[in-house]
C-alpha positions in Angstrom: -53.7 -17.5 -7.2 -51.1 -15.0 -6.3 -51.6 -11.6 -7.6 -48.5 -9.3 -8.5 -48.9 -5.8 -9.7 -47.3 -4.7 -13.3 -47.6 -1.5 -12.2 -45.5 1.5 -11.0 -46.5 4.9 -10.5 -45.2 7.7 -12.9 -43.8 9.7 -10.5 -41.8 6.6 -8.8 -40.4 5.6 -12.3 -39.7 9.4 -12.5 -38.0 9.4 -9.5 -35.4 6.7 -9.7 -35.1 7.4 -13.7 -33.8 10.6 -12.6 -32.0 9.7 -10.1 -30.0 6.9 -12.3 -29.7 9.3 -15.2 -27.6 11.9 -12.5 -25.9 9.2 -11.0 -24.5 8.0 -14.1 -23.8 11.7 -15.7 -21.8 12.1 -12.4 -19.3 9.4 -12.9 -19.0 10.1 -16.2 -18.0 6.8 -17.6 -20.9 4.9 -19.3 -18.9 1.5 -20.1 -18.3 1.6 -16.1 -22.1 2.4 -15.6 -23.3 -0.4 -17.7 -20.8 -2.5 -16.0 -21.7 -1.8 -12.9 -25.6 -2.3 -13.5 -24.9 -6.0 -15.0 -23.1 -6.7 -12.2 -25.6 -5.9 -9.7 -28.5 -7.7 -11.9 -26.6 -10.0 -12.0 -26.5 -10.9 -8.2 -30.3 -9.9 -7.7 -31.4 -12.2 -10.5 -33.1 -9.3 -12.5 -33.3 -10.8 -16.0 -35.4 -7.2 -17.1 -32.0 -5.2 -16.1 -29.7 -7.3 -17.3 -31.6 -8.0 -20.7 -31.8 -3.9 -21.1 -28.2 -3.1 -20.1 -26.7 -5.7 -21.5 -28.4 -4.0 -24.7 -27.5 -0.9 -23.7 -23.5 -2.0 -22.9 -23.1 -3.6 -26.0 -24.8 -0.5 -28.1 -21.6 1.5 -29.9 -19.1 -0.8 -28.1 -19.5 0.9 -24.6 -18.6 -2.3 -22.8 -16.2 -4.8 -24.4 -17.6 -8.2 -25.1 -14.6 -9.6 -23.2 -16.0 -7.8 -20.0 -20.0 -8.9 -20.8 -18.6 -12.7 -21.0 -16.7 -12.5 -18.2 -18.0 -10.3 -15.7 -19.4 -12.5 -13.3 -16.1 -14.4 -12.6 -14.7 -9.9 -12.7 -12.4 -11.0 -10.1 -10.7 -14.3 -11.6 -10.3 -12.6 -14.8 -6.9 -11.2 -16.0 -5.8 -7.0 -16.1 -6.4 -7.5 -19.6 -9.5 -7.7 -19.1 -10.7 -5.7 -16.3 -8.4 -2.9 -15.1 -8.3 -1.7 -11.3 -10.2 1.0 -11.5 -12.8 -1.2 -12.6 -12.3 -4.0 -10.5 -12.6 -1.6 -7.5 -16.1 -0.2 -8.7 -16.9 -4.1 -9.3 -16.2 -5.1 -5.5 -18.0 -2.0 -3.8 -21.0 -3.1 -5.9 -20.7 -6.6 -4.8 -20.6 -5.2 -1.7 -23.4 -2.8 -1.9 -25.6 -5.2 -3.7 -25.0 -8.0 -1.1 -23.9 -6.7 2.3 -22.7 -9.8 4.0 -21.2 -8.3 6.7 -24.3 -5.3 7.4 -22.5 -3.2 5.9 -19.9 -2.0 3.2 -16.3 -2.5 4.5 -13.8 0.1 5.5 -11.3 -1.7 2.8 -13.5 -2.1 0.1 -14.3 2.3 0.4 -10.2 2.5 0.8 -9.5 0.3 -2.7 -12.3 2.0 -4.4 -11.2 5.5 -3.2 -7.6 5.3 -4.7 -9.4 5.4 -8.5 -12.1 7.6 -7.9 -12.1 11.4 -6.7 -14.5 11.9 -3.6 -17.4 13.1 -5.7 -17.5 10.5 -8.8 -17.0 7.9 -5.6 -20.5 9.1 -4.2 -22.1 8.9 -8.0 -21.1 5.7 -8.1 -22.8 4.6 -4.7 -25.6 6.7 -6.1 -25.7 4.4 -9.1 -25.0 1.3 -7.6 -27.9 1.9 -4.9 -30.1 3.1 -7.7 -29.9 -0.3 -9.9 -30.6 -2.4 -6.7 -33.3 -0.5 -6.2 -34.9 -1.0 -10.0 -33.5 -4.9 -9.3 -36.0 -5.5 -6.3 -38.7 -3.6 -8.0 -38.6 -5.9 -11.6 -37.8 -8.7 -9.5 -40.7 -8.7 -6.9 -43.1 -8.0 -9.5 -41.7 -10.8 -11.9 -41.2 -8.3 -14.9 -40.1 -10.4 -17.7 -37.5 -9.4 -20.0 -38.1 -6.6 -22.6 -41.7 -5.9 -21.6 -43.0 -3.0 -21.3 -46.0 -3.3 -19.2 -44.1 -2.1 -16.4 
């Protein structure tokens, strides 16, 4: 029998709270935030995450339900759906979140770095990193959705 821990240790789950929480006062557009978290669940298979932000993005209208249906074909969708600013935050954390080629491509930082000023681009690598970080640790330890025996 394979044995997986539930747990996580306070400070840990401190840690990276507090380091999602700054990350996502610093680019100081929740709908983007949520956004960006799906998206990066999304392609690490974290059901927990995406169950919770898809909660959370749909909580007061922050995220438009056009965007939670379509998301994961972001780049085949219209501009009336997804507008640059968002479809550049969408490829760096596709490219974050997967790193085909090692690494995060000079182009992808250059498109990105037309909508977003130097320090809301380095809270959104802060948040991006920070959600594939809670992806691998719900996802290694098989947390299902909505529990909370984490």
């Amino acid at each position: 029998m394979t044995v997986r821990t539930t747990r996580l240790d306070a400070g840990v789950r401190g840690a990276l709270r507090a380091v999602s929480a700054a990350a996502k006062r610093g680019l100081g557009d929740p709908g983007l935030a949520e956004l960006v978290q799906i998206r990066a669940s999304q392609l690490n298979h974290c059901a927990f995450c995406l169950d919770m932000h898809l909660a959370l993005a749909r909580e007061g209208g922050a995220v438009r339900e056009a965007q939670l249906d379509l998301l994961e074909a972001w780049s085949e969708a219209g501009d009336d759906v997804f507008d640059a600013r968002e479809r550049a935050a969408l490829e760096l954390t596709e490219a974050v979140t997967v790193l085909t080629e090692g690494f995060v491509p000079d182009e992808v930082y250059e498109r990105v770095a037309r909508h977003f000023d130097a320090a809301r681009l380095a809270h959104l690598v802060a948040l991006i990193t920070a959600v594939n970080g809670w992806n691998r640790l719900m996802v290694a330890r098989r947390i299902p959705p909505g529990s909370t025996d984490w």
